[in-house]
Chimera marker file (.cmm) of the C-alpha trace (Angstrom):
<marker_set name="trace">
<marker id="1" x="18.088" y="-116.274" z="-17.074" r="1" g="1" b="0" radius="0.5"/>
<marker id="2" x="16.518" y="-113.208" z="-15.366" r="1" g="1" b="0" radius="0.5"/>
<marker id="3" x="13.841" y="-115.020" z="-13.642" r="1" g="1" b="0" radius="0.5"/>
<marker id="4" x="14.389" y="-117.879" z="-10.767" r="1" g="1" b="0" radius="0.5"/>
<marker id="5" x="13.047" y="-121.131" z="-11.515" r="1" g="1" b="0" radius="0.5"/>
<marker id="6" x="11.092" y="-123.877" z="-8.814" r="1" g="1" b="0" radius="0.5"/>
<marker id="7" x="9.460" y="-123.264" z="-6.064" r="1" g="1" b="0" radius="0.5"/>
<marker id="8" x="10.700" y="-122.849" z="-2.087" r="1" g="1" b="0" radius="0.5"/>
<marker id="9" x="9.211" y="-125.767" z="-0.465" r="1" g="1" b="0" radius="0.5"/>
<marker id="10" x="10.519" y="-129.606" z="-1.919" r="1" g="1" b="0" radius="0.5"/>
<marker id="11" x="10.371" y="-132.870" z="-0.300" r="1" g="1" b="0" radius="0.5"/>
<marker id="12" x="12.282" y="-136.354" z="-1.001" r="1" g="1" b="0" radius="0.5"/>
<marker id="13" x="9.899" y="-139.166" z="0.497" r="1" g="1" b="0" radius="0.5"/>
<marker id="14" x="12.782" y="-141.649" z="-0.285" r="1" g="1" b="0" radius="0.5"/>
<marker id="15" x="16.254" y="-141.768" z="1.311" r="1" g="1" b="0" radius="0.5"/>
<marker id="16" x="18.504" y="-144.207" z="2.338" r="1" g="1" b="0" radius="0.5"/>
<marker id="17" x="22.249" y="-144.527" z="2.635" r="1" g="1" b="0" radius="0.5"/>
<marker id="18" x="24.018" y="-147.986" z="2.166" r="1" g="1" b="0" radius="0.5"/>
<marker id="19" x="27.003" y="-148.491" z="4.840" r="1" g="1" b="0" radius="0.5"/>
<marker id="20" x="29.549" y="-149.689" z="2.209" r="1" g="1" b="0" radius="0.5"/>
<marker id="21" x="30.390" y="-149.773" z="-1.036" r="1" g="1" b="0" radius="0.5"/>
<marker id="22" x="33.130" y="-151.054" z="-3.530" r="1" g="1" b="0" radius="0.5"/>
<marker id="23" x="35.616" y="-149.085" z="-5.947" r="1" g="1" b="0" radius="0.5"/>
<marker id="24" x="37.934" y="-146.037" z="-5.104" r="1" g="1" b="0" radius="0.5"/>
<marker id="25" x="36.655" y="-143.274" z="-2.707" r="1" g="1" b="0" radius="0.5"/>
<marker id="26" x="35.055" y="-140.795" z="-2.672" r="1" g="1" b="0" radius="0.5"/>
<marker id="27" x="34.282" y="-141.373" z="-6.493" r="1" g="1" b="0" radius="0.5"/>
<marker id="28" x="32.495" y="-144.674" z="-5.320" r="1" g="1" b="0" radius="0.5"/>
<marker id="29" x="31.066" y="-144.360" z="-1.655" r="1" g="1" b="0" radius="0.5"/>
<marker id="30" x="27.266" y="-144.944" z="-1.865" r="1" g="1" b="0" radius="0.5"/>
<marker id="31" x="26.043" y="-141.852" z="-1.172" r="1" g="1" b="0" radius="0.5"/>
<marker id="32" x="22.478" y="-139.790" z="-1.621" r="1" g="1" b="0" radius="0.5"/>
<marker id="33" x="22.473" y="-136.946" z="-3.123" r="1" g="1" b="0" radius="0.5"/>
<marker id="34" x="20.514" y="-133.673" z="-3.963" r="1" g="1" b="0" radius="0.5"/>
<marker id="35" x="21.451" y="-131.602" z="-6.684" r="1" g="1" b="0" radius="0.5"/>
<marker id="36" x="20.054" y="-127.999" z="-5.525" r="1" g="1" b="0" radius="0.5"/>
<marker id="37" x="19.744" y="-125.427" z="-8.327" r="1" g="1" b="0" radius="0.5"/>
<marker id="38" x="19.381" y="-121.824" z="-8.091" r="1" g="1" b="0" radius="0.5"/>
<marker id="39" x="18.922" y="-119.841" z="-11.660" r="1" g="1" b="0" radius="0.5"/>
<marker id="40" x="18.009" y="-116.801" z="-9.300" r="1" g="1" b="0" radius="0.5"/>
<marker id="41" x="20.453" y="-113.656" z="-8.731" r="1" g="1" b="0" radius="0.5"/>
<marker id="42" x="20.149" y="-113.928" z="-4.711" r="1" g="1" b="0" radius="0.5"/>
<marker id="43" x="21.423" y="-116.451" z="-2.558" r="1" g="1" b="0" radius="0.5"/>
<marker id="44" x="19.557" y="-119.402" z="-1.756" r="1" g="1" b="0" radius="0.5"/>
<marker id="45" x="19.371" y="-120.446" z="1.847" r="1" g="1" b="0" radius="0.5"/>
<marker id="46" x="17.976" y="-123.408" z="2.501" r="1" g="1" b="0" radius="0.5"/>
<marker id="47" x="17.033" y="-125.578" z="5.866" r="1" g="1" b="0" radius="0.5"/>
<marker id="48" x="16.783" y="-129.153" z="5.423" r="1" g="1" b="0" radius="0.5"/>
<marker id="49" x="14.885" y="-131.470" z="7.885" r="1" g="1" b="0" radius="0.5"/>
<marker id="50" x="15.137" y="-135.472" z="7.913" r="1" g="1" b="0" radius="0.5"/>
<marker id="51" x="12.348" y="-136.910" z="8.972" r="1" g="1" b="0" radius="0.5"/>
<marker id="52" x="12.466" y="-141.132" z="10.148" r="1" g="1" b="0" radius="0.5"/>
<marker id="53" x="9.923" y="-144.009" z="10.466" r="1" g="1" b="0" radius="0.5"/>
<marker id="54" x="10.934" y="-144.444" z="14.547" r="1" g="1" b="0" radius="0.5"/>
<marker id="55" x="11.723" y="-141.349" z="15.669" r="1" g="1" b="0" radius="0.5"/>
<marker id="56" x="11.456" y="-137.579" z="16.155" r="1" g="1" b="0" radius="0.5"/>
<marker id="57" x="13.005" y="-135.411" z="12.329" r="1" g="1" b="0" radius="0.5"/>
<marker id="58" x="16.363" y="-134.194" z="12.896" r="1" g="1" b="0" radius="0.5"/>
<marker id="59" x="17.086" y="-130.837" z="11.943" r="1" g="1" b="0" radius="0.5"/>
<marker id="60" x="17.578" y="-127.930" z="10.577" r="1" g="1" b="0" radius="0.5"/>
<marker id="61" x="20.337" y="-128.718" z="8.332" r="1" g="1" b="0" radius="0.5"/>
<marker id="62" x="21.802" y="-125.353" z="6.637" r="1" g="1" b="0" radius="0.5"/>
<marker id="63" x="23.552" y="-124.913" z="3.508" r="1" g="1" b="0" radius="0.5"/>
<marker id="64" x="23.409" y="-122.186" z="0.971" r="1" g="1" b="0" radius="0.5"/>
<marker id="65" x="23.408" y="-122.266" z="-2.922" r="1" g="1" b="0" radius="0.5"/>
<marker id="66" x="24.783" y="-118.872" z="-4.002" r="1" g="1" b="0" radius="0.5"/>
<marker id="67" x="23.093" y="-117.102" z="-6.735" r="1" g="1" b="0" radius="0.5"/>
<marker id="68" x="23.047" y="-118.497" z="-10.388" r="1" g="1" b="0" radius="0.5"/>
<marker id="69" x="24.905" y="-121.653" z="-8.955" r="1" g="1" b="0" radius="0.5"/>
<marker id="70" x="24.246" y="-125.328" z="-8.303" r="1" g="1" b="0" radius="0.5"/>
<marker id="71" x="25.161" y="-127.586" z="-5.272" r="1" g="1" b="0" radius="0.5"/>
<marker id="72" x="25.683" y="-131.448" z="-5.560" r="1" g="1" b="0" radius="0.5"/>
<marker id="73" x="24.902" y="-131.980" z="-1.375" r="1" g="1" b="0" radius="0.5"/>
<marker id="74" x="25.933" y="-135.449" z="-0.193" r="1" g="1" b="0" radius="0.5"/>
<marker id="75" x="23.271" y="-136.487" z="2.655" r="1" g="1" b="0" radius="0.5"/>
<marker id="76" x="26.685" y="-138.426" z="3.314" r="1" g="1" b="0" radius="0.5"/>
<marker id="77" x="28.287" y="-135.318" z="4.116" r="1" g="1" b="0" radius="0.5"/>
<marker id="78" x="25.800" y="-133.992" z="6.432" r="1" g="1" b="0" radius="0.5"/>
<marker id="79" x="26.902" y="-133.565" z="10.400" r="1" g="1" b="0" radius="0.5"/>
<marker id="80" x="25.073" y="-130.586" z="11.898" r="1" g="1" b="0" radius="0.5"/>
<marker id="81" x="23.120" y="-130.939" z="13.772" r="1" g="1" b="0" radius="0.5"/>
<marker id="82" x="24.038" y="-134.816" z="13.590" r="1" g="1" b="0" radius="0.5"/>
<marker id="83" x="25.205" y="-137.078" z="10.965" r="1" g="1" b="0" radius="0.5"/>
<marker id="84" x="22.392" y="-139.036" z="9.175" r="1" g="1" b="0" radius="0.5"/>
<marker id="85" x="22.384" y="-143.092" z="9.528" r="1" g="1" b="0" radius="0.5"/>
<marker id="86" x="23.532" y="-145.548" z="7.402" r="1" g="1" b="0" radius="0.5"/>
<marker id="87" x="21.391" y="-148.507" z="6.473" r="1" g="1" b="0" radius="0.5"/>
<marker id="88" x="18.075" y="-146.121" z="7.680" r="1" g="1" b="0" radius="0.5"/>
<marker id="89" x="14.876" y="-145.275" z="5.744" r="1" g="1" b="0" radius="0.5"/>
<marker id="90" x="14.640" y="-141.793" z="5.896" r="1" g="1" b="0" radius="0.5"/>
<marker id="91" x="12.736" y="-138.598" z="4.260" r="1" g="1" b="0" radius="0.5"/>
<marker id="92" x="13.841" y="-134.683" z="3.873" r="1" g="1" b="0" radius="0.5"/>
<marker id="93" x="12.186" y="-131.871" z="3.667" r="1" g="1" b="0" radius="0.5"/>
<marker id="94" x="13.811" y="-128.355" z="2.114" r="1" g="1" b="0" radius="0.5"/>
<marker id="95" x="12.333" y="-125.279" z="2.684" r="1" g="1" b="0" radius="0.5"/>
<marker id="96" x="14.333" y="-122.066" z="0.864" r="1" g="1" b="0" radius="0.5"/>
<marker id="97" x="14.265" y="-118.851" z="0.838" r="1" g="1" b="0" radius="0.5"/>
<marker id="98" x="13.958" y="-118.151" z="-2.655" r="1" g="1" b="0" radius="0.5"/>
<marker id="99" x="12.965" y="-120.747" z="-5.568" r="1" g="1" b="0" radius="0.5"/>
<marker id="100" x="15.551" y="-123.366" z="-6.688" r="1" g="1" b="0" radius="0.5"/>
<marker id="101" x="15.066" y="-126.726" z="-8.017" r="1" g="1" b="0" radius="0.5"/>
<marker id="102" x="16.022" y="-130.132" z="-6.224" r="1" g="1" b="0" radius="0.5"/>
<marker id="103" x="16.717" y="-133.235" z="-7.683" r="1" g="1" b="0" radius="0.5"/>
<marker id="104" x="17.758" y="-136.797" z="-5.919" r="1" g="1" b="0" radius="0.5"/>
<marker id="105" x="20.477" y="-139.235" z="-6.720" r="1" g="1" b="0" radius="0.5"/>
<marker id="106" x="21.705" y="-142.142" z="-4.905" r="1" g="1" b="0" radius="0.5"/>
<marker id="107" x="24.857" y="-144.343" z="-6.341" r="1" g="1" b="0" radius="0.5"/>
<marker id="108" x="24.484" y="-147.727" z="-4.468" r="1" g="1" b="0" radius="0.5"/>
<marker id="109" x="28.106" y="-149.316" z="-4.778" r="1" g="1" b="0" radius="0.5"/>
<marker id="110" x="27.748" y="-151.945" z="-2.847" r="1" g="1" b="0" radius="0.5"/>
<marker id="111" x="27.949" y="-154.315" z="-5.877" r="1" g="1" b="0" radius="0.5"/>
<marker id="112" x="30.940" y="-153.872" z="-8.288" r="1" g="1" b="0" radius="0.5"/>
<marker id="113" x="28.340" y="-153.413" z="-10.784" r="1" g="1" b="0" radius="0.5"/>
<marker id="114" x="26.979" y="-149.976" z="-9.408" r="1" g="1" b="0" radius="0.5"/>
<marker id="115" x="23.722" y="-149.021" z="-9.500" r="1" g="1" b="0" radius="0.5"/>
<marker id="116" x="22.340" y="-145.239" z="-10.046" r="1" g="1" b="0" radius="0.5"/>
<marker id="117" x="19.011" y="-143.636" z="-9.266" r="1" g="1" b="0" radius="0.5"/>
<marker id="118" x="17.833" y="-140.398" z="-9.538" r="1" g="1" b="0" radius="0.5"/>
<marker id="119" x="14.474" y="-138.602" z="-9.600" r="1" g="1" b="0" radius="0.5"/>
<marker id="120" x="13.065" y="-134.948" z="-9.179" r="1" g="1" b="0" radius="0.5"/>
<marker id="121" x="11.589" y="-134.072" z="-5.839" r="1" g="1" b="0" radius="0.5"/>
<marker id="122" x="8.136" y="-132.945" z="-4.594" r="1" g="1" b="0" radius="0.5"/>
<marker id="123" x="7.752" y="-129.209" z="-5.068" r="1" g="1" b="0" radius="0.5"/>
<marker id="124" x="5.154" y="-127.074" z="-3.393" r="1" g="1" b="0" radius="0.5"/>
<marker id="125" x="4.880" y="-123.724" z="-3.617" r="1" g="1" b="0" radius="0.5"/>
<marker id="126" x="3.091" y="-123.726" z="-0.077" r="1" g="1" b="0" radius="0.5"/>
<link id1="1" id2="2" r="1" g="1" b="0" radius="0.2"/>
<link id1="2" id2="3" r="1" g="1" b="0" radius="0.2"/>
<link id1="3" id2="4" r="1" g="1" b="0" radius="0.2"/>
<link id1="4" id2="5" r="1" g="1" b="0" radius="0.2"/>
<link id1="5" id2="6" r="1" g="1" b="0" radius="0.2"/>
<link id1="6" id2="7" r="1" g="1" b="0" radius="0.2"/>
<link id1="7" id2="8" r="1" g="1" b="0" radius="0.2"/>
<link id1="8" id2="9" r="1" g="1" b="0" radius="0.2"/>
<link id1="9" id2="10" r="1" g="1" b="0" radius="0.2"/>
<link id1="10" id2="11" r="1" g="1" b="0" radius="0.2"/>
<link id1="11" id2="12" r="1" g="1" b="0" radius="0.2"/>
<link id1="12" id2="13" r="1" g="1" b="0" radius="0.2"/>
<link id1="13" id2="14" r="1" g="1" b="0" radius="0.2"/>
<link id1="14" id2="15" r="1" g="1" b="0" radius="0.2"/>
<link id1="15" id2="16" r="1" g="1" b="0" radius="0.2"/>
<link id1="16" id2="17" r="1" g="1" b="0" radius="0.2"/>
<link id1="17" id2="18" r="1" g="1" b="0" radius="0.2"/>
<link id1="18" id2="19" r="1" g="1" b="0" radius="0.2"/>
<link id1="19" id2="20" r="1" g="1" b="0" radius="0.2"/>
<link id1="20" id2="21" r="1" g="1" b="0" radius="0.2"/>
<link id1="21" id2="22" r="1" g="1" b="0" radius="0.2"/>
<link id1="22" id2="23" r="1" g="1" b="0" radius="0.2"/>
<link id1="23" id2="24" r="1" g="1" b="0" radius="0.2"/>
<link id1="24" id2="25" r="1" g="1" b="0" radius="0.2"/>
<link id1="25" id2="26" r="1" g="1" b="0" radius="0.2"/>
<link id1="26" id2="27" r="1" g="1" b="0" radius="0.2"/>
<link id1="27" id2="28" r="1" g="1" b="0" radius="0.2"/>
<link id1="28" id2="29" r="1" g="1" b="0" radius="0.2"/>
<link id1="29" id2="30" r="1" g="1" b="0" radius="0.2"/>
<link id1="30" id2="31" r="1" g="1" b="0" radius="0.2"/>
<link id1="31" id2="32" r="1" g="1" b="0" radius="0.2"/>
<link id1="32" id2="33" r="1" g="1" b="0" radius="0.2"/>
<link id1="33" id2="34" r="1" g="1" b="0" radius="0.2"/>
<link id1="34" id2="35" r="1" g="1" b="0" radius="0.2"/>
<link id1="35" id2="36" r="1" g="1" b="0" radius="0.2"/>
<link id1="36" id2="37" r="1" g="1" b="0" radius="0.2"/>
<link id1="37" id2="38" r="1" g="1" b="0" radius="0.2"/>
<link id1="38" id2="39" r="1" g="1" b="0" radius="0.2"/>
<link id1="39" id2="40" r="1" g="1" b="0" radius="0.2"/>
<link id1="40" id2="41" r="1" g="1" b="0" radius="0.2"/>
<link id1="41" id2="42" r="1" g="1" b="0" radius="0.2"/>
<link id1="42" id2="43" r="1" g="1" b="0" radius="0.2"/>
<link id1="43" id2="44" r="1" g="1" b="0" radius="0.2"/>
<link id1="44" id2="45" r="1" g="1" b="0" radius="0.2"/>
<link id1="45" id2="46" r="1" g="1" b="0" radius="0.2"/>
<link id1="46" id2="47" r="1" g="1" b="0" radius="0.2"/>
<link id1="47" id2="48" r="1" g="1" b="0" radius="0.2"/>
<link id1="48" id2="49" r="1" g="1" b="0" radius="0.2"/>
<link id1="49" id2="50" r="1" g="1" b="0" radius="0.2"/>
<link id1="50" id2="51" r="1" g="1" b="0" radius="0.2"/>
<link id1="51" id2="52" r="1" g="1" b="0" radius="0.2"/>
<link id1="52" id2="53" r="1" g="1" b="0" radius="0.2"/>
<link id1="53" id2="54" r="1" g="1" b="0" radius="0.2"/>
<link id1="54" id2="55" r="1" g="1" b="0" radius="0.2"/>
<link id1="55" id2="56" r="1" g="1" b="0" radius="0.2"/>
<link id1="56" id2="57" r="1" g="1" b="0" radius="0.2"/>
<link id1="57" id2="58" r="1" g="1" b="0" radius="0.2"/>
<link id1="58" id2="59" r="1" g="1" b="0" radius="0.2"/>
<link id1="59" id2="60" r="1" g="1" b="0" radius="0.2"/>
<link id1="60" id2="61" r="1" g="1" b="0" radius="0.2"/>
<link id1="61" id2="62" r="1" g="1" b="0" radius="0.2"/>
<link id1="62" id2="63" r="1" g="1" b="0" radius="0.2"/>
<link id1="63" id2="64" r="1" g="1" b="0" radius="0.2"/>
<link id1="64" id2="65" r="1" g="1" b="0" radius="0.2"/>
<link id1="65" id2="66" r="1" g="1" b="0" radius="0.2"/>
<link id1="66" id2="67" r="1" g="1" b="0" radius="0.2"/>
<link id1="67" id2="68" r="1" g="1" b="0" radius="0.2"/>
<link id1="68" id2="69" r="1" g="1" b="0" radius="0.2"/>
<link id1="69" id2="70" r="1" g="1" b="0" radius="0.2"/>
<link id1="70" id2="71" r="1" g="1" b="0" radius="0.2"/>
<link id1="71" id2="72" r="1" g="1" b="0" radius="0.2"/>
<link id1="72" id2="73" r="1" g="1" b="0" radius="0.2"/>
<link id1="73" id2="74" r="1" g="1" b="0" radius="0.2"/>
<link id1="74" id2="75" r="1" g="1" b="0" radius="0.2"/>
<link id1="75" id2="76" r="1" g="1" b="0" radius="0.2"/>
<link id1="76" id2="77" r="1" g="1" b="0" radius="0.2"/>
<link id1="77" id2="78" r="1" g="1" b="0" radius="0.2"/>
<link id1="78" id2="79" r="1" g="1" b="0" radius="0.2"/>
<link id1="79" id2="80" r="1" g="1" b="0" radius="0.2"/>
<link id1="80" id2="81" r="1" g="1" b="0" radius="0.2"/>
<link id1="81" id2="82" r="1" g="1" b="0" radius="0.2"/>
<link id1="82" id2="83" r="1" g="1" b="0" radius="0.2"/>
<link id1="83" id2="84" r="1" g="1" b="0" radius="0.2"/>
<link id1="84" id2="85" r="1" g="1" b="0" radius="0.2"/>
<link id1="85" id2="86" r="1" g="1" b="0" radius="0.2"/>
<link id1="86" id2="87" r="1" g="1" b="0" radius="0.2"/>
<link id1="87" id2="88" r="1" g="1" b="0" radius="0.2"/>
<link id1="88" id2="89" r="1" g="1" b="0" radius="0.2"/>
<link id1="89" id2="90" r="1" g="1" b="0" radius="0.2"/>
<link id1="90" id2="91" r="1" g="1" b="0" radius="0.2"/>
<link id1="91" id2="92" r="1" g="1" b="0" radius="0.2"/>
<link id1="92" id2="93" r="1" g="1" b="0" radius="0.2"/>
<link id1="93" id2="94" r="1" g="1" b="0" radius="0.2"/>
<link id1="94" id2="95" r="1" g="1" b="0" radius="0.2"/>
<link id1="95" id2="96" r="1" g="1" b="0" radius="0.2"/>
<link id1="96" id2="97" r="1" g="1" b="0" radius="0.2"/>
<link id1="97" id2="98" r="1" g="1" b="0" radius="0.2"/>
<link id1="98" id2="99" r="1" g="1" b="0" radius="0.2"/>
<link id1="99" id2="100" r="1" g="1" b="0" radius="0.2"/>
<link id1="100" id2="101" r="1" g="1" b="0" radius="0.2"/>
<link id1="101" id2="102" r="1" g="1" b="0" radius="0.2"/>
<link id1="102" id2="103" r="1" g="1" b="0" radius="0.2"/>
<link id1="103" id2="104" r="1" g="1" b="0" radius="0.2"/>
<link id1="104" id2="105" r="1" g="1" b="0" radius="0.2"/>
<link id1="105" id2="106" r="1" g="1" b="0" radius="0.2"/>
<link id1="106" id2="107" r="1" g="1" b="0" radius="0.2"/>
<link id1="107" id2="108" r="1" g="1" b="0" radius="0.2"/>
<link id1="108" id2="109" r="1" g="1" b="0" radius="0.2"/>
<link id1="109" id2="110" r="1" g="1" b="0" radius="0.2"/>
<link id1="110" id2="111" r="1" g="1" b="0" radius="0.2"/>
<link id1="111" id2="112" r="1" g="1" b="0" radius="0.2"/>
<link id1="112" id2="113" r="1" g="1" b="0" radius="0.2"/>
<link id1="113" id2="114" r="1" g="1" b="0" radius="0.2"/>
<link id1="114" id2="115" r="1" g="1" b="0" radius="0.2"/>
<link id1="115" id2="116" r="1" g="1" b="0" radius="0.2"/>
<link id1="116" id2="117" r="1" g="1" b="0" radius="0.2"/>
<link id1="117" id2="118" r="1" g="1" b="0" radius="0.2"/>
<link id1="118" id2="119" r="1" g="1" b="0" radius="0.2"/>
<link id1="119" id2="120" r="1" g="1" b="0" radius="0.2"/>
<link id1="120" id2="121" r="1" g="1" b="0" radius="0.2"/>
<link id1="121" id2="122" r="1" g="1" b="0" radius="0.2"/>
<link id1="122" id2="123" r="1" g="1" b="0" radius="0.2"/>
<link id1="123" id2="124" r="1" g="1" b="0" radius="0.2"/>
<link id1="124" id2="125" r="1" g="1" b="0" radius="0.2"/>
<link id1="125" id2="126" r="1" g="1" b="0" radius="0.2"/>
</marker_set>
């Protein structure tokens, strides 16, 4: 694919992490996740900001999605500039540098029967 797909700007109004889960890790630690896509040939480098019901958004996060490559990025996994809470409603915003696509899943293991979500996020082309 010659041309990048998506836009530069996505948001994620829902997020939450549980604080446990059952079954073998890390195959089974409830986790979010967004599933970043670039299709373009430059690297994507993206800032991610989490934004909470009671208090101030937290951020940037940085990661970067090299070119014609996608990154499965565990909110889990996330400790710069601090790690995001467990059991917390949160939201993120992603702003890139060049188009990609983002996608959420969450895998809720706190049951033994396990319970998967996932959804595409806002895009805006701002």
């Amino acid at each position: 694919m010659n041309k990048p797909i998506g836009n530069t700007f996505w948001a994620i109004a829902e997020g939450y992490i549980p604080a446990y889960g059952n079954g073998p890790e890390p195959q089974f630690t409830s986790h979010e996740t967004a599933c970043l896509l670039n299709t373009g040939e430059q690297d994507a480098h993206v800032e991610i900001t989490i934004y909470f019901k009671d208090k101030e958004p937290v951020g940037p996060y940085r990661v970067t999605v090299s070119a014609r490559r996608t990154l499965h990025l565990r909110f889990n996994d996330l400790t710069d500039p601090e790690p995001i809470p467990r059991d917390t409603d949160y939201a993120s915003v992603f702003i890139s540098d060049v188009p990609i696509v983002v996608q959420h899943t969450r895998l809720d293991s706190r049951q033994s029967e396990n319970a998967l979500l996932s959804t595409i996020a806002y895009s805006s082309s701002n």
